[in-house]
matplotlib code that plots the C-alpha trace (Angstrom):
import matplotlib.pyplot as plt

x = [128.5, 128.1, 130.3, 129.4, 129.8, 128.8, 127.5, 126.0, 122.8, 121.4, 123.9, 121.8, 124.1, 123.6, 126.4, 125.7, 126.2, 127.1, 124.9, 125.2, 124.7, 123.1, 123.1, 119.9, 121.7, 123.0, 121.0, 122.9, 124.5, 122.5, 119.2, 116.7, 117.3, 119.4, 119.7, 121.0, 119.2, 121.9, 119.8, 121.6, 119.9, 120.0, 121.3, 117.8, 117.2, 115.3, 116.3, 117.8, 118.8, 118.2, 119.4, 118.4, 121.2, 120.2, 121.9, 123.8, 122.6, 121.9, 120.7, 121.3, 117.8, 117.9, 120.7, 119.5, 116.6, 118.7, 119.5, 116.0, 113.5, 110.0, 108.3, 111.0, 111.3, 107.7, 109.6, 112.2, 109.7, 107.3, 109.7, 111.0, 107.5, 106.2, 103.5, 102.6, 103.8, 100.6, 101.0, 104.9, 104.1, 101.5, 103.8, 106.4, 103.4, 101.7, 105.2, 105.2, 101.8, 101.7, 105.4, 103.6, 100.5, 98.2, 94.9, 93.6, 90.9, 88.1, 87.3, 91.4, 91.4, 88.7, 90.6, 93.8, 91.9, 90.2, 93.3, 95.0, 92.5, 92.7, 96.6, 96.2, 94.0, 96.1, 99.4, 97.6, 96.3, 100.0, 101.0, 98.0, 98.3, 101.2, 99.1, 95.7, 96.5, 92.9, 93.8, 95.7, 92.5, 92.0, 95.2, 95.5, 91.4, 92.7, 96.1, 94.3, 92.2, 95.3, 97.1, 93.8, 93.2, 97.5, 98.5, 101.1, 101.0, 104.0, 105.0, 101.9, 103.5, 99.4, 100.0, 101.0, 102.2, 99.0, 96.1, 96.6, 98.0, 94.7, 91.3, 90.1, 89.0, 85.0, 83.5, 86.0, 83.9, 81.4, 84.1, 85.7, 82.4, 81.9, 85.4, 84.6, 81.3, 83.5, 86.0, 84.6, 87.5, 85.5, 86.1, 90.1, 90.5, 93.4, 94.7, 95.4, 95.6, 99.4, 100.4, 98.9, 101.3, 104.4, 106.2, 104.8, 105.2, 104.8, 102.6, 105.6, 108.0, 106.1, 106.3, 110.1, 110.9, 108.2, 106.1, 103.1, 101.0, 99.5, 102.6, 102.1, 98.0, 98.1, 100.1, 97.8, 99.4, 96.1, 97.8, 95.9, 96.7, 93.4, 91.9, 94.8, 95.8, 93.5, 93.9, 90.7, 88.8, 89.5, 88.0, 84.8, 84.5, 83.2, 85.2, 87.3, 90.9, 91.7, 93.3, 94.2, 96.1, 97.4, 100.8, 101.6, 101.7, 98.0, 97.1, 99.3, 97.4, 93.9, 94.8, 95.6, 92.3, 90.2, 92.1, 91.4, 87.2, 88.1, 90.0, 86.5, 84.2, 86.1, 87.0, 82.7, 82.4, 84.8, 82.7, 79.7, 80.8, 83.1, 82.3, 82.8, 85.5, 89.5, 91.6, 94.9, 96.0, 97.9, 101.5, 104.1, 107.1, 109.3, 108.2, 109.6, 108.9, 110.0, 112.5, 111.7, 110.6, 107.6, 106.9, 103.8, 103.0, 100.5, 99.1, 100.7, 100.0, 102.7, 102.4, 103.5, 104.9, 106.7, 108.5, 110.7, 111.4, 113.7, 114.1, 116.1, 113.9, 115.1, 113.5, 115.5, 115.2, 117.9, 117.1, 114.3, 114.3, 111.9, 110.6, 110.0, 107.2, 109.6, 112.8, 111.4, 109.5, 112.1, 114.1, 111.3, 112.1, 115.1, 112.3, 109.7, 111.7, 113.7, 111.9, 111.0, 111.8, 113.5, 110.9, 108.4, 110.4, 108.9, 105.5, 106.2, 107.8, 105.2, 103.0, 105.6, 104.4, 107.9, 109.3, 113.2, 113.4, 111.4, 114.2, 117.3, 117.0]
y = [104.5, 108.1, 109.0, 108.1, 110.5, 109.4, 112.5, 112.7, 113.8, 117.0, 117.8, 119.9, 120.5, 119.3, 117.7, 118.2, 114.2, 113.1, 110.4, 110.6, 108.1, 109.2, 107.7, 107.5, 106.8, 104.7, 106.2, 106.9, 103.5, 103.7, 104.2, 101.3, 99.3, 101.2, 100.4, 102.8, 103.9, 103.8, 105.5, 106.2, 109.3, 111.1, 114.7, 115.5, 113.6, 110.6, 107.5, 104.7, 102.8, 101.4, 99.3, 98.6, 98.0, 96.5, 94.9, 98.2, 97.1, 93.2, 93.1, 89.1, 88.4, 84.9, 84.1, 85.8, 82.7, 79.8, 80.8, 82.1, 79.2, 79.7, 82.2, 84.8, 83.9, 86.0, 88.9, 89.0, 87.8, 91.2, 94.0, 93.2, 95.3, 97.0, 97.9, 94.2, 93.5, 91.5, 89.0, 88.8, 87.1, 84.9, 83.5, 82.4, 80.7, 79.2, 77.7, 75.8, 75.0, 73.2, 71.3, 70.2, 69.6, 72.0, 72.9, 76.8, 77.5, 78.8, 82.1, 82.3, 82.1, 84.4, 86.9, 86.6, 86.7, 90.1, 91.8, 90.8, 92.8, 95.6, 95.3, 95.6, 98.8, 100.4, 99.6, 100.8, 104.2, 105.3, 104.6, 106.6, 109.6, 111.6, 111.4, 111.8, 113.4, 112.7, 109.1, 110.0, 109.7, 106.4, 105.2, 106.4, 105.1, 101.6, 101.8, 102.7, 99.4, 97.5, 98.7, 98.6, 94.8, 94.1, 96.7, 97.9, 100.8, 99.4, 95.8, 94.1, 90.5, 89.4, 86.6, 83.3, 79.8, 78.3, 81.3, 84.6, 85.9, 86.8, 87.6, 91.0, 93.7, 93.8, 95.7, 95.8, 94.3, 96.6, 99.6, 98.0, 97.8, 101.1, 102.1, 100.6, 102.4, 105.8, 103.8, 105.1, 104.8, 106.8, 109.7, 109.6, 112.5, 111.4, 112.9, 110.0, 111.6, 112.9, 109.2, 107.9, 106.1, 106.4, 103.9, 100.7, 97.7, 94.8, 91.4, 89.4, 91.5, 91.4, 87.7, 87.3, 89.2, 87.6, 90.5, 90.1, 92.1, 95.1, 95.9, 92.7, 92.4, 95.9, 94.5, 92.0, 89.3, 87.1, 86.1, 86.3, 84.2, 84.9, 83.0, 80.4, 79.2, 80.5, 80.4, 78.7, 81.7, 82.5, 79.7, 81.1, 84.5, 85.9, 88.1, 88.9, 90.1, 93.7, 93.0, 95.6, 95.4, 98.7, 97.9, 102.1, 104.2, 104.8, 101.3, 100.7, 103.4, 102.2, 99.0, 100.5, 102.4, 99.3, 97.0, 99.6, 98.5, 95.2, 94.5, 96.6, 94.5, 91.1, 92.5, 92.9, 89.2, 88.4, 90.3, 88.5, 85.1, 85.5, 82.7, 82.7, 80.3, 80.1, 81.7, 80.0, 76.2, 75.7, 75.4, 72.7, 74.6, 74.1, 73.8, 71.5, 71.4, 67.4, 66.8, 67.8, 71.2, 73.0, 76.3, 78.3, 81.9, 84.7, 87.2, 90.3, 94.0, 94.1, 90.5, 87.0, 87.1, 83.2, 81.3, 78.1, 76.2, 73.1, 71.6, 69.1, 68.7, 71.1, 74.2, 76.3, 76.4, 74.6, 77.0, 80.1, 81.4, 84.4, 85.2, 89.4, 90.8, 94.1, 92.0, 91.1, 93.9, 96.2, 94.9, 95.6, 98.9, 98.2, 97.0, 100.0, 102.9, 103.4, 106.0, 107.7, 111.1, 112.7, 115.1, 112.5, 110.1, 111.3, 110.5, 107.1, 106.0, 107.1, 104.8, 101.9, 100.3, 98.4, 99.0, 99.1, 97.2, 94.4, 94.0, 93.0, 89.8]
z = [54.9, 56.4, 59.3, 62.7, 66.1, 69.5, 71.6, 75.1, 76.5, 75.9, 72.9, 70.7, 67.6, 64.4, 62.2, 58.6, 56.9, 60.1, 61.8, 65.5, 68.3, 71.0, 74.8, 76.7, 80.3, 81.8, 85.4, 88.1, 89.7, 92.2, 90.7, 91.2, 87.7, 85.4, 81.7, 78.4, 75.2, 72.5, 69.5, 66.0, 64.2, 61.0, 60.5, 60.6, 63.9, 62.5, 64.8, 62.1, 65.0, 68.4, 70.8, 74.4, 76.8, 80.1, 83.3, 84.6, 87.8, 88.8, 91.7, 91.5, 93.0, 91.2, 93.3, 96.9, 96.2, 96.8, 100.2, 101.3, 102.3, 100.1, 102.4, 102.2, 98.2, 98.3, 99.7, 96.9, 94.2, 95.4, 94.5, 90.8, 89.0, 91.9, 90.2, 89.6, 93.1, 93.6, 90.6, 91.7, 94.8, 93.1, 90.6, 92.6, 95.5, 92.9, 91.7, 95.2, 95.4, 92.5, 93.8, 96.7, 95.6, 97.9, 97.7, 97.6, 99.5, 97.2, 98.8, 98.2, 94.9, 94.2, 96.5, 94.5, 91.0, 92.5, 93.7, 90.7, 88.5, 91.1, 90.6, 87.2, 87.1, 89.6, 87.3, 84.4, 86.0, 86.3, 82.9, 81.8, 84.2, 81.8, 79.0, 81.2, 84.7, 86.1, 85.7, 88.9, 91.1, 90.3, 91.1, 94.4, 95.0, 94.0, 95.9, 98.9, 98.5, 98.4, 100.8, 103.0, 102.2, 103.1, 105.0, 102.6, 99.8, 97.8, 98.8, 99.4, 100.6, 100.6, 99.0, 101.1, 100.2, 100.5, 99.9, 101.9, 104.8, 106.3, 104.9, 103.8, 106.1, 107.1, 104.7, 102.2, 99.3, 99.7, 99.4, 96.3, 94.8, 95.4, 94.1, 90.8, 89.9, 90.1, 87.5, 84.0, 81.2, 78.5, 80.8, 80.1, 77.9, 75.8, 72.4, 70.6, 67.0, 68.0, 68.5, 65.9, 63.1, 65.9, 66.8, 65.2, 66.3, 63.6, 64.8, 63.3, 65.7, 68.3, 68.3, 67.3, 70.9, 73.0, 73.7, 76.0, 77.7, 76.0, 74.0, 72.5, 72.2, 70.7, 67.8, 67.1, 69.1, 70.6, 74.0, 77.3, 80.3, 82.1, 79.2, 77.4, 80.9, 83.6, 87.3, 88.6, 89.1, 85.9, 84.7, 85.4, 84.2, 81.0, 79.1, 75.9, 75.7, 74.0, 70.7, 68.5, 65.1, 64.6, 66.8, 67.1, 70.1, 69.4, 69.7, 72.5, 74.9, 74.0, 74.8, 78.5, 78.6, 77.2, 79.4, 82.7, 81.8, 81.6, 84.7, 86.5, 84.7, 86.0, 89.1, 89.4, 88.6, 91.2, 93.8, 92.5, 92.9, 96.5, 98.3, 101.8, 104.2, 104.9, 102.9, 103.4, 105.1, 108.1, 107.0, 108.1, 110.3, 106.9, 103.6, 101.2, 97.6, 96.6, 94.1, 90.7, 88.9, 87.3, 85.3, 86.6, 84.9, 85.5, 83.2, 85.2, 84.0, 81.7, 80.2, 81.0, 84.3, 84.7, 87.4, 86.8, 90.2, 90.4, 93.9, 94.9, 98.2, 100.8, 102.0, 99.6, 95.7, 94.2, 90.7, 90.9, 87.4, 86.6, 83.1, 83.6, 81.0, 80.8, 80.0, 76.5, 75.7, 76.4, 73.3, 71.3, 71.2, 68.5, 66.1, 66.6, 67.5, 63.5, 61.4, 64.7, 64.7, 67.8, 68.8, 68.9, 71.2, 74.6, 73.1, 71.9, 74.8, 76.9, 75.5, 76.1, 79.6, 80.8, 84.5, 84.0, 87.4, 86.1, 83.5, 86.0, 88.1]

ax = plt.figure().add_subplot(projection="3d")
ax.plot(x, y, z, "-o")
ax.set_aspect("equal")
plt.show()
């Protein structure tokens, strides 16, 4: 076994038959989700090693639930991924709903499907915009959609127990429609040929560490809540996940770019078939979920976004357990990141969609 050195960041000498492990991190304590990077590499800076360290900072949101009643739960739930702030909400109403057995108004659930897909577009427009910055100008067309329709840029809190908070402005449809005919994503100018063959990502892998998302469907792995267990919406519209085989950083950034014209073509189906009406039901002064529990999940922008709610009848959660899309993929890193060289890092991990604050509940 060759000899082992741990160095920090930014050490730039080389030790002749000396393998040297390098720290990514930890961020700054009080950095909004920290986690390390521990990579071991080669004389000749090719990473033989990797292992993702995460949990510097709990923030013990898991916890905070069991003393909030199920409307401020939304609250919490909204700023884990907030780029998926949207689909955060939803997971964690949709958990209730199903508890207490309420019915969505239609126009509701064809509101939530449509700002989900705009969620989705606008989360995928900012992992895009370092490798294409004119992906930029979508991102903030969509954002001001969203915060147009709830009032807020970041934290939405749109969703309610129930439907929505209110319905969308007047005219709003008609300016999302519009929105979406400027959307084009053959008109990301990309280089893909220099990620190409970086950073693969094996379909049995993927598997093994319970990626979702585009991580995982660019490795092959079939897997698409909107379609294996659609929201009612859902249920209605036509359309095919991206699935890619190649698993490399190649793979993984077409699988953005595809998925950006698929979240316009749906979100174009959704405007087609609005129906009009309420959009959420009047609300007891407390809710209660009964005694009991239930699993509901979402197909967020990074992958399976899943809530686990046990009551014991009162107006707080007796157990609120999240399933994060970034706290699995993240590991996946140890399996794609050996044989990497160095230089190459930035690029493969620019292709890696994960928010580190999704990772620490």
């Amino acid at each position: 076994m060759s000899e082992q050195i741990t160095v920090g960041v930014g050490a730039g000498a080389r030790y002749l038959g000396v393998d040297r492990v390098i720290d990514l991190g930890p961020l700054h304590p009080s950095a909004h989700g920290a986690y390390r990077l521990r990579l071991t590499v080669t004389p000749d800076l090719v990473i033989t090693a990797a292992e993702p360290l995460v949990g510097h900072l709990h923030r013990g949101a898991e916890k905070l639930f069991e003393v909030r009643d199920y409307r401020q739960v939304l609250t919490l739930a909204n700023r884990h991924d907030w780029l998926s702030a949207f689909c955060n909400e939803l997971a964690v109403a949709l958990a209730v709903e199903r508890m207490t057995g309420m019915d969505v108004p239609a126009r509701a659930q064809w509101l939530r499907a449509l700002l989900c897909e705009l969620n989705r577009l606008m989360a995928h427009m900012v992992f895009l915009t370092p490798l294409c910055p004119n992906a930029a100008v979508h991102r903030e067309g969509v954002q001001a959609l969203m915060e147009e329709a709830s009032g807020g840029r970041i934290h939405f809190m749109f969703n309610r127990i129930g439907g929505l908070r209110e319905d969308v402005p007047a005219g709003w449809v008609t300016r999302v429609a519009d929105f979406l005919s400027t959307v084009d994503p053959t008109r990301l100018q990309i280089d893909f040929g220099k990620l190409e063959g970086l950073g693969v990502l094996r379909h049995d892998d993927a598997l093994q560490y319970g990626v979702t998302g585009p991580i995982g469907r660019a490795s092959g792995v079939d897997f698409d809540l909107r379609r294996d267990d659609p929201l009612p919406a859902y249920q209605k519209l036509d359309f095919t996940p991206v699935v890619r085989t190649e698993g490399d950083a190649a793979a993984r950034v077409r699988c953005l770019v595809d998925e950006v014209g698929l979240s316009k073509a749906l979100a174009r189906q959704c405007l087609e078939q609005l129906p009009p009406g309420p959009v959420n039901v009047r609300l007891p002064k407390a809710i209660k979920a009964p005694e009991g529990s239930v699993y509901t999940r979402v197909e967020a922008p990074l992958g399976t976004s899943g809530v686990h709610l046990s009551s014991r009848g009162e107006k707080t959660p007796w157990r609120l357990k999240l399933r994060t899309p970034s706290f699995n993929n993240v590991q996946a890193l140890s399996a794609l990141l050996p044989g990497t060289k160095v230089d190459d890092l930035p690029a493969v991990l620019s292709s890696f969609a994960v928010i580190v604050g999704d990772i620490d509940k």
